[in-house]
C-alpha positions, 0 to 999 in steps of 0.5 A: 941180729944175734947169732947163737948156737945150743950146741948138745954133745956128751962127748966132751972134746967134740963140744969143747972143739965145737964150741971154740970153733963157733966162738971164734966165727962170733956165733955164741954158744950154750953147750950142753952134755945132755939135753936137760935145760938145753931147750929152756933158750928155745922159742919162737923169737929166738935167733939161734939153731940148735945143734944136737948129737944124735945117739946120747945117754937118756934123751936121743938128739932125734926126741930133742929134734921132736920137742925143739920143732914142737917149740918152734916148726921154723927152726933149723936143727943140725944132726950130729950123726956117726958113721953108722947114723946116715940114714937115720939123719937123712930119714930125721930130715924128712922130719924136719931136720934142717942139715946133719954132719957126720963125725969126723967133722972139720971146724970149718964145715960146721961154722959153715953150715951153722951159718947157713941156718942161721941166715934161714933163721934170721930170714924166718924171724923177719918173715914172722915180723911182716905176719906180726904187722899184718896182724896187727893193723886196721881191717883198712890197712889190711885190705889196702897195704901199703905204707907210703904217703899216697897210700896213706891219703888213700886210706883216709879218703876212703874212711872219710868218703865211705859215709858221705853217702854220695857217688864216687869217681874212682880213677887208677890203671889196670889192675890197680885195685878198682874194685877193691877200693869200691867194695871198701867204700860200700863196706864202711858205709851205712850202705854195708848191710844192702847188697854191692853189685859190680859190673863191668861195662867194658866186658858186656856186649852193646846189645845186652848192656842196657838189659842187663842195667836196667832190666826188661818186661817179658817180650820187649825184645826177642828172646826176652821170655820172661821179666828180669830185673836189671843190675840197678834195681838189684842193688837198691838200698846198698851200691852199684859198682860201674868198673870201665864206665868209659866203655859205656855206649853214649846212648845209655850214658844218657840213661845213666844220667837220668839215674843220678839225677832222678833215682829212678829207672825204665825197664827196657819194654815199660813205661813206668819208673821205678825208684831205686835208692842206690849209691853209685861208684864208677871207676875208669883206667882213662882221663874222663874229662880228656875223653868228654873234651874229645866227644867220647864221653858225655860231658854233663855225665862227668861231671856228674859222677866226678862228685867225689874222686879217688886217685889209685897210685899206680904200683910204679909210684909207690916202689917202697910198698912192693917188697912188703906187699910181696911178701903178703901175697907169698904168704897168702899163696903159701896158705892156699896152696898148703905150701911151707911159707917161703921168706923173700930173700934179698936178690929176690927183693931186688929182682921186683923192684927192678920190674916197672909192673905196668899191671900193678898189683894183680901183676904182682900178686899173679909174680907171688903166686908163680913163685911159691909155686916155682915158676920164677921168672918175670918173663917180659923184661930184662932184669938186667937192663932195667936193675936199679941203680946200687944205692937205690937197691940198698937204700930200698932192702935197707928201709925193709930192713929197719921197719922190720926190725922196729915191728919185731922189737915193738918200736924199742929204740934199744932193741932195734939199734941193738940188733942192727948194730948200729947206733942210736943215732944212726937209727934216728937219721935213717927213719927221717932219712927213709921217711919211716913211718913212727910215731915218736911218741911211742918210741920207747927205749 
């Protein structure tokens, strides 16, 4: 990415001195005496900072600070102040300065400190491009994100499966997405108007289960006062979610069998049957067929549920998704908690992909969360002994790197080289290297 400066100074030798200073750090410059046309470069994608005086003839470097950040809130702006402008620049800070420096000011410590905020910029301007391709893609591929093949398949599977109207298995580890992958088939089928109702079977106690499933008639048990229909019945006409169906006790799996045999229940305390028409999704973190085969799961209620299954890949699996998703959970966290939004740097990067994150995605979000609010740590392994190797590391931040970039540029191949400095073909091999996601086709010079 470019480095550029607007440099605004009405004395002439501390412009003259500055720039020459920039230039020879490469970073270009646009110097101006006063603040007409200076902001004319300024935008939300511009890659520079903006470097201002404070006390100038006509327009203040303070109202030029008002009227760049009104521009651009992300954007780094350095304070030239006198001596006697300390505490108006620190007071400008608050305001959003990024940095001031006092007159008289070595060449070396403005190249320094315009570095500084050209590495904040270039890492907000990133950040904009993950929000950019987030905004962008299906309601699917927002909910579900992730970029790699099983991701992908998964995708697919959903949308295919959702109108099938028939039941699912759903099989993943903890805090894989369970739920999120059921809910996503009720939405997308023709079931999406009736009502999805999950329950937890590992959560409810055996003796309420049955009750809370199949509902009761007042009196059929002590402390059954009055009728109370059951989760099934709850969710005719739209889908019943069943979440750790392993955990359900082999007398009730039976019952659970005549369900999706015949779409009818009996009310615990009733003899008559009840029609339902409802979808079910069972899901499981275990091997159902393993478990049967070990008589703790009910063969033929297997087979039964397993008419269509989903496969989760576990976080572990699919290592290339977890910066971005990262990144998406910071930025969600940023939002509820009305924090400023934070780009992950790259050691931050490398931290996570050195965690083998057994609880999946709900351990990774719960790490984003704890990082906006300052609590940083992965608190149950070693970074140090898990890290990745070297090339895993750089091939990892390099690939975010190049769909960044590819997203910020619109899939320019011209642009995206160019800003990487790199070449055409360069580029080329490293999206077949990475397996980048591109459609050749609607790559454009």
């Amino acid at each position: 990415m470019k480095k550029e400066v607007v440099l605004i100074d009405d004395e002439e030798h501390i412009r003259a001195a500055s720039r020459q200073a920039l230039e020879l750090a490469d970073i270009e410059v646009d110097s101006f005496a006063n603040s007409d046309g200076a902001l004319d470069r300024i935008g939300r994608s511009w890659p520079g900072v903006l470097v201002t005086d404070i006390k100038m003839p006509g327009t203040s470097g303070l109202e030029v600070m008002d009227k760049a950040l009104a521009l651009d809130p992300e954007l780094p702006v350095i304070l030239i102040t006198g001596h006697g402008d300390v505490n108006m620049a620190v007071a400008a800070m608050r305001d959003g300065a990024y940095d001031f420096i006092e007159k008289p000011f070595s060449s070396d410590f403005l190249v320094e400190t315009v570095n500084r905020a050209l590495e904040k910029r270039h890492l907000a301007l990133e950040n904009q491009a993950l929000r950019s391709v987030l905004g962008t893609e299906s309601d699917i591929e927002h909910r579900l994100i992730g970029r790699t093949p099983g991701m992908v398949k998964l995708r697919d599977q959903i949308m295919n499966y959702a109108l099938t109207d028939v039941d699912i298995l759903i099989i993943g580890e903890t805090g894989s997405g369970k739920e999120l992958v059921a809910h996503s088939l009720h939405d997308y089928s023709n079931r999406s108007e009736g009502r999805f109702v999950a329950v937890n079977c590992g959560a409810l106690p055996e003796t309420l289960i049955e009750s809370e499933l199949f509902g009761h008639e007042a009196g059929s048990f002590t402390g059954a006062t009055k009728k109370r229909i059951g989760r099934i019945y709850h969710a005719h006409q739209g889908t019943l979610f069943l979440d750790e169906v392993e955990s359900m006790p082999m007398e009730l799996q039976i019952k659970l069998l005549r369900v999706l045999q015949d779409r009818t229940i009996v009310p615990l305390g009733s003899n008559d049957e009840i029609e339902v028409d409802v979808r079910i999704i069972a899901a499981t973190k275990v091997d159902l067929l393993e478990q049967a085969n070990a008589g703790q799961f009910r063969e033929d209620l297997y087979y039964r549920l397993d008419v269509l299954a989903l496969g989760i890949p576990p976080l572990r699996e699919r290592s290339e998704d977890i910066p971005f998703l990262f990144q998406h959970f910071v930025n969600q966290a940023c939002e509820r908690f009305k924090r400023a939004p934070l780009t992950v740097p790259p050691i931050k990067v490398l931290e996570i992909l050195s965690h083998d994150w057994p609880g999946n995605v709900r351990e990774l979000q719960n790490a984003a969360l704890r990082y906006v609010l300052g609590v940083d740590a992965l608190t149950d392994q070693n970074v140090d002994e898990q890290l990745p190797s070297l090339a895993r590391q750089m091939e990892s931040v390099e690939k975010q790197l190049i769909e960044t970039s590819l997203a910020k540029h619109e899939n320019s191949l011209k642009r995206t080289y160019e800003a990487l400095q790199v070449s055409r073909k360069t580029l080329y091999d490293k999206i077949q290297k990475y397996g980048i996601s591109v459609d050749k086709s609607d790559l454009s010079e």
